[in-house]
C-alpha positions in Angstrom: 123.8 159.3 96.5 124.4 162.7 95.9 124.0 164.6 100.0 125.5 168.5 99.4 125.9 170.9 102.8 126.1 174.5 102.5 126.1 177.3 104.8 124.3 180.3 104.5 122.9 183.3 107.2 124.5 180.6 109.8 121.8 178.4 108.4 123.4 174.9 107.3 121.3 172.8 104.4 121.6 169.0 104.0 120.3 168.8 100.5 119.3 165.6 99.2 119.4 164.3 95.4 119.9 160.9 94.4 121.7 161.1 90.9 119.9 159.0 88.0 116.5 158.5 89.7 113.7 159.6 90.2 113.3 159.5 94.2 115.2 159.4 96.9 115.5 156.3 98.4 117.0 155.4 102.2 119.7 152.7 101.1 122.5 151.4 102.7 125.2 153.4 101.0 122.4 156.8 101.8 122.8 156.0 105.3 126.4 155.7 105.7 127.0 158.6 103.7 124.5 160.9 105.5 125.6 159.5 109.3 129.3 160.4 107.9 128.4 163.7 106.7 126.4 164.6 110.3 129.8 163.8 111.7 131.3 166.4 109.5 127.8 168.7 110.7 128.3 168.6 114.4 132.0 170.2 113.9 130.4 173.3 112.7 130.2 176.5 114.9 127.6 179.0 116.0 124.6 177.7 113.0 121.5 178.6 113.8 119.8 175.7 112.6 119.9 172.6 110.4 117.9 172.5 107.1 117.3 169.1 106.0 115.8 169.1 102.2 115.2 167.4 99.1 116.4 169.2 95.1 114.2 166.0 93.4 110.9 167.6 92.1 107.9 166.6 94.3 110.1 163.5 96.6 111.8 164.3 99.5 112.1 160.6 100.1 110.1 157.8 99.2 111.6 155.5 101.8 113.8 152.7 102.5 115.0 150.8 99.5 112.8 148.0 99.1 115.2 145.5 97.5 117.3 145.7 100.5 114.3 144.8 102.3 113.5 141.7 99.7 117.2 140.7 100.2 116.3 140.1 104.1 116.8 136.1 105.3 117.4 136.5 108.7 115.6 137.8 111.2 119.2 139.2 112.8 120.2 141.1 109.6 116.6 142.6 109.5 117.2 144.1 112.8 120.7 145.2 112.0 119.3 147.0 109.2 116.6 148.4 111.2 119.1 149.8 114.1 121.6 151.3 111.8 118.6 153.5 110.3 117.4 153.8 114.0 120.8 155.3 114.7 121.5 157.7 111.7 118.0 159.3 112.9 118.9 159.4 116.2 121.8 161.0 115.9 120.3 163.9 113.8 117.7 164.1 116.8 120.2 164.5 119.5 122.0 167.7 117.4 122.2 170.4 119.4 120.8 172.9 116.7 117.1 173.3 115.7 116.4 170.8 113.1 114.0 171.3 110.7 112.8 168.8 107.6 111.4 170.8 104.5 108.8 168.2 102.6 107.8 169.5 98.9 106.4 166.2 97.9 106.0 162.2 98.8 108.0 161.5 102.3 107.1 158.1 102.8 108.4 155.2 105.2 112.1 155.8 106.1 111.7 159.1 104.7 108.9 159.6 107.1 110.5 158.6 109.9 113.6 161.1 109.0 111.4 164.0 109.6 110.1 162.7 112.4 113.9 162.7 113.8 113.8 166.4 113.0 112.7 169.3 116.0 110.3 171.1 112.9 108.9 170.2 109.8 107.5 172.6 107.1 105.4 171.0 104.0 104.9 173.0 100.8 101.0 173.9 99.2 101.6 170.7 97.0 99.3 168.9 96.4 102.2 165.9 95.8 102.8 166.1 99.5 101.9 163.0 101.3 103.6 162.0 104.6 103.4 158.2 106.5 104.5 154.8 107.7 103.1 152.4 104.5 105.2 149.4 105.8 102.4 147.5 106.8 101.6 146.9 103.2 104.7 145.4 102.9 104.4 143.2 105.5 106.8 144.7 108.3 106.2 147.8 111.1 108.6 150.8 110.7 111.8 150.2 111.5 113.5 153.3 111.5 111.8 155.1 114.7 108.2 155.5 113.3 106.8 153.5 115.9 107.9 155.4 118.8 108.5 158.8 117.6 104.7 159.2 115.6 102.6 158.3 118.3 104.4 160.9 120.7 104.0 163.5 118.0 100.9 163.1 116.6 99.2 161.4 119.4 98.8 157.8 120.4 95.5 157.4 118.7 96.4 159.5 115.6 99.6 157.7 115.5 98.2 154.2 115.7 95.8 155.0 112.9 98.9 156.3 110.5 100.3 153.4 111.2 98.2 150.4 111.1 96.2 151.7 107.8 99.5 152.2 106.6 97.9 155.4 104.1 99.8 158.8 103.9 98.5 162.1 105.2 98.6 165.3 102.8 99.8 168.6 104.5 96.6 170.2 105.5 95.9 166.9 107.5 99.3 167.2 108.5 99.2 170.3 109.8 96.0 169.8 112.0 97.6 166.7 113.3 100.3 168.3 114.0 102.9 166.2 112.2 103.9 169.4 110.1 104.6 172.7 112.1 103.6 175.3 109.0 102.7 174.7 105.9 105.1 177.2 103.2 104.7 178.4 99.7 106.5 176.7 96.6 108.2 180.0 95.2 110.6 181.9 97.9 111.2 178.7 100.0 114.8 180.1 101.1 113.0 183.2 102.3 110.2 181.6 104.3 113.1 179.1 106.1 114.9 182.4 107.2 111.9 183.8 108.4 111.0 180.2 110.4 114.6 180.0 111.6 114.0 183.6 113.1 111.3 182.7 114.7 113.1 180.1 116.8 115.3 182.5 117.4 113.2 184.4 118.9 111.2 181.5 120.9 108.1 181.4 119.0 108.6 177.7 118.0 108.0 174.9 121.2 111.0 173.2 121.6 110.1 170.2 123.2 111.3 167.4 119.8 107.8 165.2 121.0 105.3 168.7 121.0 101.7 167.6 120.3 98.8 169.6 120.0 96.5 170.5 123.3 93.6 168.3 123.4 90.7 168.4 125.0 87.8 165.9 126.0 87.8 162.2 124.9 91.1 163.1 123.0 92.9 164.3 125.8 91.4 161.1 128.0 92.5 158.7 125.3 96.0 159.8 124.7 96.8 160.8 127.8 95.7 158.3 130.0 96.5 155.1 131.3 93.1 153.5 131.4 92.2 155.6 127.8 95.5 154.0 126.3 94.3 150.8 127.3 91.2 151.4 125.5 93.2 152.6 122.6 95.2 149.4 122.6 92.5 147.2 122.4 90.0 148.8 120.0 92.4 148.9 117.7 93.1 145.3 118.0 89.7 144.5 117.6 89.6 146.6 114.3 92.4 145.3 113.0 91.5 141.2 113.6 88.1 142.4 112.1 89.5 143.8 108.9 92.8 141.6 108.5 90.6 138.1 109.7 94.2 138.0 111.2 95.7 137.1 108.1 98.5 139.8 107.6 100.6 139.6 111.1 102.5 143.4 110.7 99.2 145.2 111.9 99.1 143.1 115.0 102.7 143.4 115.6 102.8 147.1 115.1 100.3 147.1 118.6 101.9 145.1 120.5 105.5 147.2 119.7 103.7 150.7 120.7 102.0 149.4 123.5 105.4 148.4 124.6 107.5 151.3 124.1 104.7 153.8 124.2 106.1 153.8 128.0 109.9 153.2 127.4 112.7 155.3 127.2 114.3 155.8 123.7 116.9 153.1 123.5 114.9 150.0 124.7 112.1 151.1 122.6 113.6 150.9 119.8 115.2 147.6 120.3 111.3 146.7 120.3 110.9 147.6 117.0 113.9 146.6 115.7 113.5 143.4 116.9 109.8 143.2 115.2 110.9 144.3 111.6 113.3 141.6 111.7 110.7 139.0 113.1 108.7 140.2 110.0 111.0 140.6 107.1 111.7 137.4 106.8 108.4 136.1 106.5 106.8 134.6 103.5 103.5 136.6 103.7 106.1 140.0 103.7 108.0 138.5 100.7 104.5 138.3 98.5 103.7 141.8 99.6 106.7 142.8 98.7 106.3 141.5 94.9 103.3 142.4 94.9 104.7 146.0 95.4 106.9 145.5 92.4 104.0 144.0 90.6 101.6 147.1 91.4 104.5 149.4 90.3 105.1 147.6 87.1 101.5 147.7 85.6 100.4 151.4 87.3 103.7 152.4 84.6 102.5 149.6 82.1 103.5 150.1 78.3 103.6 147.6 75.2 106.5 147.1 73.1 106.7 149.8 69.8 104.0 152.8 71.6 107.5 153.8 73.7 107.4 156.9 71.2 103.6 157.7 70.5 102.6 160.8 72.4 99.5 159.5 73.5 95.9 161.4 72.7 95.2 164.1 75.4 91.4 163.2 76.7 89.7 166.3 77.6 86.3 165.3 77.0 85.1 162.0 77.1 81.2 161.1 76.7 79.8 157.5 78.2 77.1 155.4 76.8 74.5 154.3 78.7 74.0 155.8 82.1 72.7 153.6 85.1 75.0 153.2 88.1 77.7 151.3 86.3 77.6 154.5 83.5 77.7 156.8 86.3 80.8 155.4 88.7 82.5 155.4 85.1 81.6 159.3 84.9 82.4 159.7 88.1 85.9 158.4 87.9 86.8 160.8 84.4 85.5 163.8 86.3 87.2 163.4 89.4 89.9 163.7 86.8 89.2 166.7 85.8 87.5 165.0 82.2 84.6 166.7 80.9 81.8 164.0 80.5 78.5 164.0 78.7 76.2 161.4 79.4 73.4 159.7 77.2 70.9 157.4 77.6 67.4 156.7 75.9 65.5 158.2 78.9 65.3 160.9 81.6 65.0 157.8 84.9 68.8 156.3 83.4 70.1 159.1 83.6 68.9 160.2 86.7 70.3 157.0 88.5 73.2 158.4 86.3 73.7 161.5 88.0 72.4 160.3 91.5 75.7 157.4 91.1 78.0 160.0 90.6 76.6 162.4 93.2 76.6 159.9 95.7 80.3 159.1 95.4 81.4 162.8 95.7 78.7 163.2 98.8 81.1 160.3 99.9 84.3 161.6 99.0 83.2 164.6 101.3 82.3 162.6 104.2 85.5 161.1 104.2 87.5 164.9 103.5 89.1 163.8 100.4 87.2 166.8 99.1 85.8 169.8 100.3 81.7 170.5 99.6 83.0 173.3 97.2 85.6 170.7 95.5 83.5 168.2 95.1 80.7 169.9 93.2 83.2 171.9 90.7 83.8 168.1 90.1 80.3 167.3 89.2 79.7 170.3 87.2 82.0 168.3 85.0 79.1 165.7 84.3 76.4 166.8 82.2 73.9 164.6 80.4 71.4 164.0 77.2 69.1 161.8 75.4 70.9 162.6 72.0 74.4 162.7 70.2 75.4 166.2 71.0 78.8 167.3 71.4 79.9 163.8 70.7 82.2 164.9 67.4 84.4 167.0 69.3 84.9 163.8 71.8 88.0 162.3 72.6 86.8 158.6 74.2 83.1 157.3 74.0 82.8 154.7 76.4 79.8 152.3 75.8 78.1 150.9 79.2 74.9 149.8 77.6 73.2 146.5 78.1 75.4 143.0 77.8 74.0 141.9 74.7 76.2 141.9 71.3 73.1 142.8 68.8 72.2 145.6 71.0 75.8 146.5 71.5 76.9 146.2 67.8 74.0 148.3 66.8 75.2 151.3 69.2 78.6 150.8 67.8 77.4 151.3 64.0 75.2 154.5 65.2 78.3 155.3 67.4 80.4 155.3 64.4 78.6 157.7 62.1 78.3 160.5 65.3 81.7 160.6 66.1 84.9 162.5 65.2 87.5 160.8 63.0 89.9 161.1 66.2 87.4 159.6 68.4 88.3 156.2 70.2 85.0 154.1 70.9 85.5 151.6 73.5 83.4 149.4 75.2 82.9 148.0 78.9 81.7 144.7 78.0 83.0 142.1 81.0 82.6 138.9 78.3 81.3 139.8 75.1 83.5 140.2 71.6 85.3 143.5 71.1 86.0 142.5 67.7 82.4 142.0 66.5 81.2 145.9 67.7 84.8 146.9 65.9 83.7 145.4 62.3 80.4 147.3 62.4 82.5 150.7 62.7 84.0 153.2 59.7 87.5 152.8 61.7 88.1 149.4 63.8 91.5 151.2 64.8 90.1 153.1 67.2 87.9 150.4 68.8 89.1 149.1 72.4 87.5 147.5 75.2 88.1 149.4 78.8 86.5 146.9 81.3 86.2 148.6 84.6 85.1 146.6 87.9 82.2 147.8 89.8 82.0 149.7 92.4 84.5 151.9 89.3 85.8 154.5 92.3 87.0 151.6 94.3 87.9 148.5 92.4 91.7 149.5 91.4 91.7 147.1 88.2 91.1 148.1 84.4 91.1 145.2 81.5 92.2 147.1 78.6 91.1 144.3 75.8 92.8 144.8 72.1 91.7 143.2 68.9 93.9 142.6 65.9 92.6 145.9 64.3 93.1 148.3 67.4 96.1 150.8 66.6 99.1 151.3 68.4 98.0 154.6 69.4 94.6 153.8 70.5 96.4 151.3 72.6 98.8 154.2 74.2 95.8 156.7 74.4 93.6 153.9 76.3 97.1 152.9 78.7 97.4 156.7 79.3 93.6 157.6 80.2 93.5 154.1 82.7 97.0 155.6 84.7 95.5 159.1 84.8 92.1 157.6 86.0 94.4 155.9 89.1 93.4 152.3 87.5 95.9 149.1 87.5 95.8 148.6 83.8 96.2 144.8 82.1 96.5 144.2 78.4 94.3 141.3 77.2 93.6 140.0 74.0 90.4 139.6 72.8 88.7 136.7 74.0 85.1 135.7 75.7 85.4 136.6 79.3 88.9 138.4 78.7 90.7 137.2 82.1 89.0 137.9 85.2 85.9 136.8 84.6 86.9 133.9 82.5 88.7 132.6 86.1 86.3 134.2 88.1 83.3 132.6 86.5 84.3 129.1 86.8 85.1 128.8 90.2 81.5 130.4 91.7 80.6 127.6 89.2 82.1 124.8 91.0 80.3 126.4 94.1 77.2 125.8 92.5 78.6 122.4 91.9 79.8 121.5 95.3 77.0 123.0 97.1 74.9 120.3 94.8 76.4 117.8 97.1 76.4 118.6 100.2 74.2 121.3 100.5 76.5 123.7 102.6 76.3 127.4 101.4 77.9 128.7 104.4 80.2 126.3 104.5 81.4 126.8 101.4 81.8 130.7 101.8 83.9 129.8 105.1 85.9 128.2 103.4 87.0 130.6 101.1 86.6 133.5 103.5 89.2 131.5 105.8 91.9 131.2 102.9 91.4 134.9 102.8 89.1 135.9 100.0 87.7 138.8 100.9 83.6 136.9 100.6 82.5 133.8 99.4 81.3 132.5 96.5 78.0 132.6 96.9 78.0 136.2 99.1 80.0 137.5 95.8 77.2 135.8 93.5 74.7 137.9 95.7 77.0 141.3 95.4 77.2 141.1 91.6 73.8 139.7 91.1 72.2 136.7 89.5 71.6 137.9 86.7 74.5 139.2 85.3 76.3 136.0 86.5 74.1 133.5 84.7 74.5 135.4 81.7 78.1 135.5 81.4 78.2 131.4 82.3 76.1 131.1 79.3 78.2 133.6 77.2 81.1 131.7 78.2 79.9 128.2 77.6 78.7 128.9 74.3 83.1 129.9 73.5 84.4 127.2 75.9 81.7 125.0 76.0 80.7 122.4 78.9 83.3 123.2 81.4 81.3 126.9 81.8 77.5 125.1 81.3 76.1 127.0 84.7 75.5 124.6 87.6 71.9 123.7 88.5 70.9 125.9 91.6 72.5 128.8 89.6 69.5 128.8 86.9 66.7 127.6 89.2 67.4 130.5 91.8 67.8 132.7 88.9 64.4 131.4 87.5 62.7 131.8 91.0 63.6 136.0 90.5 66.5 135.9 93.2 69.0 138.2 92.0 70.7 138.8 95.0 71.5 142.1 96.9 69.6 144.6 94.3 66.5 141.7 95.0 67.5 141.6 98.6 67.0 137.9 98.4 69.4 135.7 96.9 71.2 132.9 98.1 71.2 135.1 101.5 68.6 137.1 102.5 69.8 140.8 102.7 69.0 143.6 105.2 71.1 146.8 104.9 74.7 145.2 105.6 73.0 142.4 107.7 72.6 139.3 105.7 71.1 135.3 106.7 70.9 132.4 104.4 68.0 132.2 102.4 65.9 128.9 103.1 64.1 129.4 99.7 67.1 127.9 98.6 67.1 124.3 99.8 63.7 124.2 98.8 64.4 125.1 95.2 67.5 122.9 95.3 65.7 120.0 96.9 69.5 119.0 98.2 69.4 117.9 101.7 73.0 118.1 103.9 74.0 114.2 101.7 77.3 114.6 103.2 79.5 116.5 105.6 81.9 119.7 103.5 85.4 118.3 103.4 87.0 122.0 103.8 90.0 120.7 102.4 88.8 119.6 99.0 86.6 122.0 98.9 89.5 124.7 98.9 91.2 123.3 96.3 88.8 122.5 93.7 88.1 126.0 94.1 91.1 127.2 93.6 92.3 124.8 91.4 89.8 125.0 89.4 91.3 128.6 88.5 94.5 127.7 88.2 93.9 125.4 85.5 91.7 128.2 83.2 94.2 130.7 84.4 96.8 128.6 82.5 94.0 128.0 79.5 94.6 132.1 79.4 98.3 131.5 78.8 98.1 128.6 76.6 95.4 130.4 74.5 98.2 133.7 74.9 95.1 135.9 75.6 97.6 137.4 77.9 101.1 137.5 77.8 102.7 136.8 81.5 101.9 135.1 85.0 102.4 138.7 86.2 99.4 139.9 84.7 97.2 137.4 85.7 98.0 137.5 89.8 97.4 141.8 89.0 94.1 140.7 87.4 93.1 138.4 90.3 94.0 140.4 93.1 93.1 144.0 92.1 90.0 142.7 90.4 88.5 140.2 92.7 90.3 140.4 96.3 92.2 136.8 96.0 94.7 137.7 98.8 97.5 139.8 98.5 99.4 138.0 101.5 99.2 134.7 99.2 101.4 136.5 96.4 98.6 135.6 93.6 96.9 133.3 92.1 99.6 131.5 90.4 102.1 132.8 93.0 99.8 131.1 95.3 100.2 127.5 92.6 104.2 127.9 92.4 104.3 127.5 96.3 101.9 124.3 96.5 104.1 122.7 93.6 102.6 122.3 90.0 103.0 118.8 90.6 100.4 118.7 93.4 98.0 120.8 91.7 97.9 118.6 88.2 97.5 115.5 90.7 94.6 117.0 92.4 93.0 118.4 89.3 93.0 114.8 87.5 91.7 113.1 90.9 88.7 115.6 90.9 88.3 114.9 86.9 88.3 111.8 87.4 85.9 111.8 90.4 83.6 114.3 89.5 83.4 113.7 85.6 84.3 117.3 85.0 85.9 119.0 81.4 87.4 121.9 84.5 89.2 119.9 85.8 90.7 118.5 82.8 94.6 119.5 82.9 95.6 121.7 80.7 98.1 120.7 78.0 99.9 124.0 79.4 99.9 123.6 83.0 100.9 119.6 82.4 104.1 120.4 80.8 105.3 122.7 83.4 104.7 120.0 85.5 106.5 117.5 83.9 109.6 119.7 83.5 109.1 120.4 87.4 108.6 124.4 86.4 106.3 126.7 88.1 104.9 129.3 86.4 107.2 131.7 87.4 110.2 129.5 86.7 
């Protein structure tokens, strides 16, 4: 770790750069080095002030260093770890000289809670800035000083929120929190530090280390106030149970620490919270979360062996196929990135409900202040839209969202073909169908790739980027390139019917169908998988995605696969019957707004009657066995190349729980063993081709591997 201090106009800098990284990161060695140099600090005479900064481009720091975190087996050494930070911070806070943090870029976690050890903090104009406590995604609280120090600085309410939706905060939110005391300009920063110190100097600057802004009304009663603490306390319980189901412990933890030492002086406080991180590290649900942090970062930079050197294609202007609200989240998402988008359908009403998608994201994206009114519609005026081929020469991506059917499909991809450029890359969003047949209809099969975003596009975080045997290297690269820049998780999949997600995905709302057959038990069902910490049921998710659109990937699937995918009863009669779900407002629930109730059509079309009582526990794992075992058909059939990518695909792209490490995270921790025994029994029982081992998953088994062995 590379920590510099100079002296200059009495002002003394502690810069900050971390030699062959990118970031900074709060390790060990960082925090001996810097509580040794602070030693060295406190010697000096007559400085006006103490700059704290970082020379890395757009990091001050990006927090603690995770591995040290991962390393963590006893609850003792997590606390250790968490008091030595606790006591490098504290002693910068107790310096007798103005302290003041300068954040040009990401100060996240430990990094966080070093500014918040500093008297001032001044954030640049960039828009890299963002400033908070993320460790409850890794399954811990703060354990540096966030707990106690943010709540007094920001506010207890404020403070709680930073903290328990674990999200960053950009410098103008900063500022009107209150968590940054000016916001400074990138070019002269030296300049406008002197000019900061000199107005401490001069006592224009609060000195009080916990200032907070005044507040006023319900504010002022709920930070300020016994009986509005209390009220504080337990709403955000309440919200927390509701949105966690209780499943992910930090949250909860990170409550009952601030409601603690939200009243205690500074050394028993932090015992609290040193005492909680340790409690927490050593956990298995923080251990998934935090390979699921190295799995995140690993595809968000993903690459493919030999495209390391292809400059990838700039995309300036992309065009999409097929308006609709899938069409429009998909136009949406390029122009929020600043892509120039050009719409076409074969009517005026498509692409209306084209426009009217995209518009009602951005309205959205307003309500929530991510943009400004006068942001958001420079990024609309990005869309435009047309019944013909305009303009689509000079594009650099065509992305086809037309209707799931391969002759209708292949015919747009032979038009497609003779309207484009010779640079142009045509992909398609297909979720099942062959991306090789539209690419042998085309002058150039090179430059054919499926892109296979999940709907609702702005939120779902997953992209299947599917590659058949003609696609180029550097349509590949282009296609990785525009997915990152889009925000999107991307997975490489071979081409295959049903890809990945919905290959898994299908067959285990399938064996739903199957189970509800025999017993009758919707709700039960969904209860069950709701209470293993999906984030719906089977049957709710059915509704979400529609009837429809299920049915007729089941039957795309089972004519590849055959009879494992042949759709279960109830899912063709209720599809027969018109009940398509939520766009119906009756499917297997009866929906109302956000209020929904089982449908009693249902049993009626079913004619099952409540034969037997739901045995939660096989229920649970022919469910999720059930995916398993196509999950290692994907790996066997090397449609995709790792067990990595799969749990990415599974829990980016359908909720499976992140605290559960994956889907075949989630396998390796049962033991292989278990599962093959419990797939035969229900093969045997149930006379069912799913549940017929795998030759894959069998021989892990046998050679007492898991799949990450």
């Amino acid at each position: 770790m590379s920590l510099t201090f100079r002296i200059e106009k009495q002002i003394g800098f502690i810069e900050v750069d971390q030699p062959d990284s990118k970031v900074n990161v709060l390790n060990l060695e960082t925090i001996t080095r810097l509580d040794a140099l602070l030693d060295d600090v406190k010697k000096q005479q007559e400085l006006r002030a103490i700059v704290v900064l970082s020379k890395k481009r757009d990091v001050f720091f990006a927090g603690a260093d995770i591995k040290e975190i991962e390393k963590i087996t006893q609850s003792q050494d997590g606390a250790a770890k968490a008091k030595a930070g606790q006591d490098l911070f504290n002693k910068i806070e107790d310096l007798n000289v103005p302290t003041i943090a300068v954040i040009d870029g990401v100060a996240l976690g430990g990094g966080c809670e070093l500014v918040l050890a500093c008297q001032y903090r001044l954030a640049t104009f960039n828009d890299k800035v963002r400033i908070g406590l993320p460790e409850v995604n890794l399954g811990v609280v703060p354990g540096f000083g966030g707990t106690y120090r943010l709540p007094r600085i920001v506010g207890l309410s404020e403070g709680l929120k930073m903290i328990l939706a674990g999200k960053p905060v950009d410098g103008q939110k900063a500022l009107r929190l209150g968590l940054v005391d000016q916001l400074i300009f990138q070019k002269g920063v030296g300049q406008q530090i002197e000019e900061f110190v000199s107005l401490i100097d001069k006592g224009g600057m609060v000195a009080d280390k916990y200032k907070r802004k005044k507040q006023k009304g319900m504010p002022a009663f709920l930070d300020n106030t016994l009986v509005g603490n209390k009220m504080v306390f337990s709403q955000s319980r309440k919200s927390v149970l509701q949105l966690t189901k209780g499943f992910y412990p930090a949250p909860l933890k990170a409550i009952d620490v601030i409601s603690k030492n939200f009243y205690m002086a500074r050394t028993p406080g932090l015992a609290i919270e040193s005492g909680a991180f340790g409690e927490l590290a050593v956990t298995d649900i923080s251990k998934n979360l935090v390979k699921l942090f190295y799995l995140s970062e690993k595809y968000k930079k993903l690459s493919l062996p030999g495209i390391e050197t292809i400059k990838p294609q700039k995309m300036e202007r992309c065009a999409v196929l097929g308006a609709g609200i899938m069409g429009g989240g998909i136009a949406q998402l390029l122009a929020a990135n600043d892509i120039w988008v050009r719409m076409k359908d074969i009517n005026y009403d498509a692409l209306a409900k084209g426009y009217k998608a995209a518009y009602k994201i951005f309205s959205q994206e307003v309500q929530k202040r991510r943009y400004t009114k006068a942001q958001a519609d420079v990024k609309m005026a990005h869309i435009s839209a047309g019944l013909d081929y305009a303009g689509f020469r000079r594009m650099d991506m065509v992305i086809e969202a037309v209707v799931e059917k391969m002759e209708v499909k292949k015919n747009v991809f032979k038009e497609l073909s003779e309207m484009v450029g010779p640079n142009t890359i045509l992909a398609t969003n297909t979720s099942a169908l062959s991306v090789t047949e539209m690419a042998k209809v085309t002058k150039d099969p090179t430059k054919v790739i499926g892109l296979h975003f999940f709907n609702p596009v702005h939120r779902m975080p997953l992209v299947e980027i599917i590659t058949t045997p003609m696609t180029s290297k550097e349509t590949i690269a282009a296609t990785l390139n525009l997915a990152k820049r889009a925000g999107k998780t991307p997975i490489l999949v071979r081409d295959s019917c049903g890809f990945v997600v919905n290959r898994i995905l299908l067959g285990y709302i399938n064996e739903a169908g199957k189970i509800y057959q025999e017993c009758g038990n919707i709700e039960g069902i969904d209860q069950v998988m709701t209470d293993f910490g999906m984030p719906m049921g089977p049957f709710t998710l059915s509704d979400e995605v529609g009837l429809d659109v299920g049915i007729k990937v089941l039957h795309i699937l089972e004519n590849s696969f055959g009879e494992r995918f042949k759709p279960a009863d109830i899912f063709e009669k209720v599809f027969a019957k018109g009940l398509l779900g939520k766009k119906t407002e009756k499917g297997f629930y009866l929906h109302a707004g956000k209020k929904r109730v089982l449908n009693p059509e249902i049993a009626q079309l079913s004619g099952v009657k409540n034969t037997k009582p739901l045995n939660r526990q096989e229920c649970e794992d022919r469910l999720i066995y059930v995916m398993v075992n196509e999950a290692a058909r994907c790996l066997e059939d090397k449609i995709i190349d790792e067990a990595d990518a799969i749990d990415v695909g599974m829990i980016f792209g359908t909720g499976f729980p992140p605290f559960r490490g994956g889907l075949l995270r989630y396998a390796d921790s049962v033991g292989l063993k278990h599962v093959v025994q419990r797939i035969e029994e229900f093969s045997e029982r149930f006379n069912s081709s799913g549940f017929k081992p795998c030759p894959y998953l069998q021989t892990l088994s046998q050679q007492n591997k898991g799949f990450y062995s």
